[in-house]
C-alpha positions in Angstrom: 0.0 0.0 0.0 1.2 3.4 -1.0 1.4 5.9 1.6 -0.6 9.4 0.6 1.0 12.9 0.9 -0.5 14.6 3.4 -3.7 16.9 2.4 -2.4 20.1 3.7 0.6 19.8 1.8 -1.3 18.8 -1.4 -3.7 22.0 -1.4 -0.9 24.1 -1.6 0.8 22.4 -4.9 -2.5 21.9 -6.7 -3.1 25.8 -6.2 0.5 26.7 -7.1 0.8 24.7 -10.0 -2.1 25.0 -11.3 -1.8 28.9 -11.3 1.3 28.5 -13.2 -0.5 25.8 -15.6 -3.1 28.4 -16.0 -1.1 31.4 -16.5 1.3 29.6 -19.3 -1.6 28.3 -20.8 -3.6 31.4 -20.5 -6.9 29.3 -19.4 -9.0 29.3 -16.6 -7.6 28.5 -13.0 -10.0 25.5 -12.4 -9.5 24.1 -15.5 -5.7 24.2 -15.3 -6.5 22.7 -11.8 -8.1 19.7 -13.6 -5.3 19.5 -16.3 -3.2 18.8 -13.2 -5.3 16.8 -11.0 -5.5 14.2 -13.8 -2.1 14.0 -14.5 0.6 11.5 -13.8 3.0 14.5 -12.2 -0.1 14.7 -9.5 -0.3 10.8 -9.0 3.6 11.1 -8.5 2.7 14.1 -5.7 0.4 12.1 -3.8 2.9 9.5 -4.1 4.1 10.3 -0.1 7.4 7.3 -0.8 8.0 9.7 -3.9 8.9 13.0 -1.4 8.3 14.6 -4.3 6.9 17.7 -1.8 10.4 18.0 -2.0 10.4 19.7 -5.2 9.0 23.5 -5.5 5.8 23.7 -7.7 8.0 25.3 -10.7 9.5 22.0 -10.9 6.6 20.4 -10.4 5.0 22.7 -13.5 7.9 21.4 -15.3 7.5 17.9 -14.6 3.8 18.6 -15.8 4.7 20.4 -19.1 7.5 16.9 -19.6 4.2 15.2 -19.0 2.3 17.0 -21.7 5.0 17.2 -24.4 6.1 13.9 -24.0 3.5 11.7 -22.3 6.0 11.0 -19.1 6.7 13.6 -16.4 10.1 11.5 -16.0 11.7 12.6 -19.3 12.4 16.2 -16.9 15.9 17.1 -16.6 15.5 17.4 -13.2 14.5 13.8 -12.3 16.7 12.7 -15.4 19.9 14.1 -14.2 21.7 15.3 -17.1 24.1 17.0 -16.9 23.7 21.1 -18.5 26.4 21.7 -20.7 
């Protein structure tokens, strides 16, 4: 069983990120709050064995936008680890 990030830590990602999905994306806050509720980066978040709470919510909105270019929030530089030349 996976253990769940707590919900107080939660409510302030999905309002961060989402204002910065909306705000890239120039839509409306709740629907860039459901662009990111049903995405994998999110599943990751509420992942608690991921301590990805670890990361700010710009690299969480990065992880997001890997998500939506590519299909996997993974392919991110920063949970890749390349190197920047």
């Amino acid at each position: 069983m996976t253990n769940s990030t707590s919900p107080s830590i939660m409510q302030g990602f999905d309002s961060q990120v989402s204002t910065l999905i909306a705000s890239s994306r120039n839509i409306e806050l709740m629907d860039a709050l459901r662009l990111f509720l049903n995405s994998e980066t999110h599943e990751m978040l509420l992942n608690d064995d991921l301590k990805m709470w670890h990361f700010s919510p710009t690299v969480l909105f990065d992880l997001w936008e890997n998500e939506q270019a590519t299909g996997d929030p993974r392919n991110s530089l920063y949970l890749r680890g390349d190197e920047i030349a």
